[in-house]
C-alpha positions in Angstrom: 59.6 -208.7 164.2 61.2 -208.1 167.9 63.8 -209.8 168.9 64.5 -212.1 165.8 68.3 -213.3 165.6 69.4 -214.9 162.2 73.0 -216.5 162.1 72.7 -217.4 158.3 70.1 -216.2 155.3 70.2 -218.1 152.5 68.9 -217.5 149.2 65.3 -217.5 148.9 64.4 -217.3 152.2 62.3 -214.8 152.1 59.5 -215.4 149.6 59.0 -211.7 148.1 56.7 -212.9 145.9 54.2 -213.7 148.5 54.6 -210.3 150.1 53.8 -209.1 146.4 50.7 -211.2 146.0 48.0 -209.4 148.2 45.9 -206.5 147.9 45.6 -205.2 151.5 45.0 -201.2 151.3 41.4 -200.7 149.4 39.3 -200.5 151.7 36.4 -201.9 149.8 38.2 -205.2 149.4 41.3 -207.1 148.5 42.9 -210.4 148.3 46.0 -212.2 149.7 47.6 -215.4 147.6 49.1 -218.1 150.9 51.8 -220.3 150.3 50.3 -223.4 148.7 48.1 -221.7 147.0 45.1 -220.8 149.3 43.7 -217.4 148.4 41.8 -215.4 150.6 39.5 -212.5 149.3 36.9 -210.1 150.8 34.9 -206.8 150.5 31.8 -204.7 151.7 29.0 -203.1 150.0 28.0 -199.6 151.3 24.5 -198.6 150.0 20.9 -198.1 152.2 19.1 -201.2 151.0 15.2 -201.4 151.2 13.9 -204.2 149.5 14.8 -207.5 149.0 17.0 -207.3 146.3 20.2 -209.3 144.9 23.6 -208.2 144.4 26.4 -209.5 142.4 29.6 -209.4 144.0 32.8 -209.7 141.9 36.4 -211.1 143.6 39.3 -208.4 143.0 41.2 -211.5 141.4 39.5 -214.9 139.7 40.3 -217.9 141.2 42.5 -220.2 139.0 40.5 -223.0 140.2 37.6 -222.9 142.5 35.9 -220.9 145.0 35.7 -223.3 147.6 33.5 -221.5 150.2 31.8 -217.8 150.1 30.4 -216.2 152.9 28.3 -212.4 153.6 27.6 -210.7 156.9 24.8 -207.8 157.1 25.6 -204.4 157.9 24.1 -201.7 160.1 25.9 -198.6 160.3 23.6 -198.2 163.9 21.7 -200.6 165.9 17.9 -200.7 165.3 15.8 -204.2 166.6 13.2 -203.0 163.8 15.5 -203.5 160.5 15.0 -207.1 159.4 16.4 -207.3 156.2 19.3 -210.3 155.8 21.5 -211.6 153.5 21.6 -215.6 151.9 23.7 -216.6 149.1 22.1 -217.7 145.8 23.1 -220.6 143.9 27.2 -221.4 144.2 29.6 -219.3 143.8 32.0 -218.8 140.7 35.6 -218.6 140.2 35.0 -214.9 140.0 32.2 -214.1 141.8 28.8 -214.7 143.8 25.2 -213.4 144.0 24.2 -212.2 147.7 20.4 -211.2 148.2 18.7 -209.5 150.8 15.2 -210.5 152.7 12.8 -209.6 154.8 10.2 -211.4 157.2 8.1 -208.5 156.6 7.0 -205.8 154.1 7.5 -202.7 156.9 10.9 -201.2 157.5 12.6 -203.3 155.4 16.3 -201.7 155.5 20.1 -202.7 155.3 23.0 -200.2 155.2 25.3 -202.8 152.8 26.9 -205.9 153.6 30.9 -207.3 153.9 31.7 -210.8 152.6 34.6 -213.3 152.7 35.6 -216.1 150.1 38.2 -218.3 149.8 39.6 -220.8 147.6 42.5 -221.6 145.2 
């Protein structure tokens, strides 16, 4: 941090555990524990999808207590207005994980190149 002045450091403060509780460099997903105990986790599925289909996804950690709201964005690796495959969430998700599936408003060109996805909860 730039210009940060500090005229006395007391003991503990600096959490190091919080810097030790997060999983920031796999690219495919990862998790960081908050203060309070918030915990964020996320990911992405890379695979050509062409039917409607579900997916399991499994969090890099449980949570200890709830996964309080899950979310999952399609992905297209290039823009094409005839892909119409989507993504909804089935049923709720788990302390350790959701179901994602993909959909189509029609039978023709149904295609997806994977999907990324965002949960949090404590």
């Amino acid at each position: 941090m730039p210009n940060v002045r500090v005229d006395k450091l007391v003991p503990g403060a600096i959490d190091f555990e919080f810097v030790n509780k997060q999983s920031l460099l796999d690219p495919s997903g990862g998790y960081q524990m908050l203060p309070g105990g918030m915990i964020m986790q996320w990911g992405r599925f890379r695979q050509v999808i062409r039917n409607e289909l579900t997916f399991p996804v499994n969090f890099p950690i449980p949570f200890p207590n709830i996964c309080l709201s899950f979310s999952a964005t399609p992905y297209l690796a290039v823009f094409n207005n005839e892909r119409d495959l989507w993504i909804q969430i089935i049923g709720q998700p788990t302390t350790s994980g959701a179901v994602v599936a993909t959909q189509a408003a029609r039978r023709d060109d149904q295609y997806l190149d994977g999907f990324d996805w965002f949960a949090i909860g404590r």
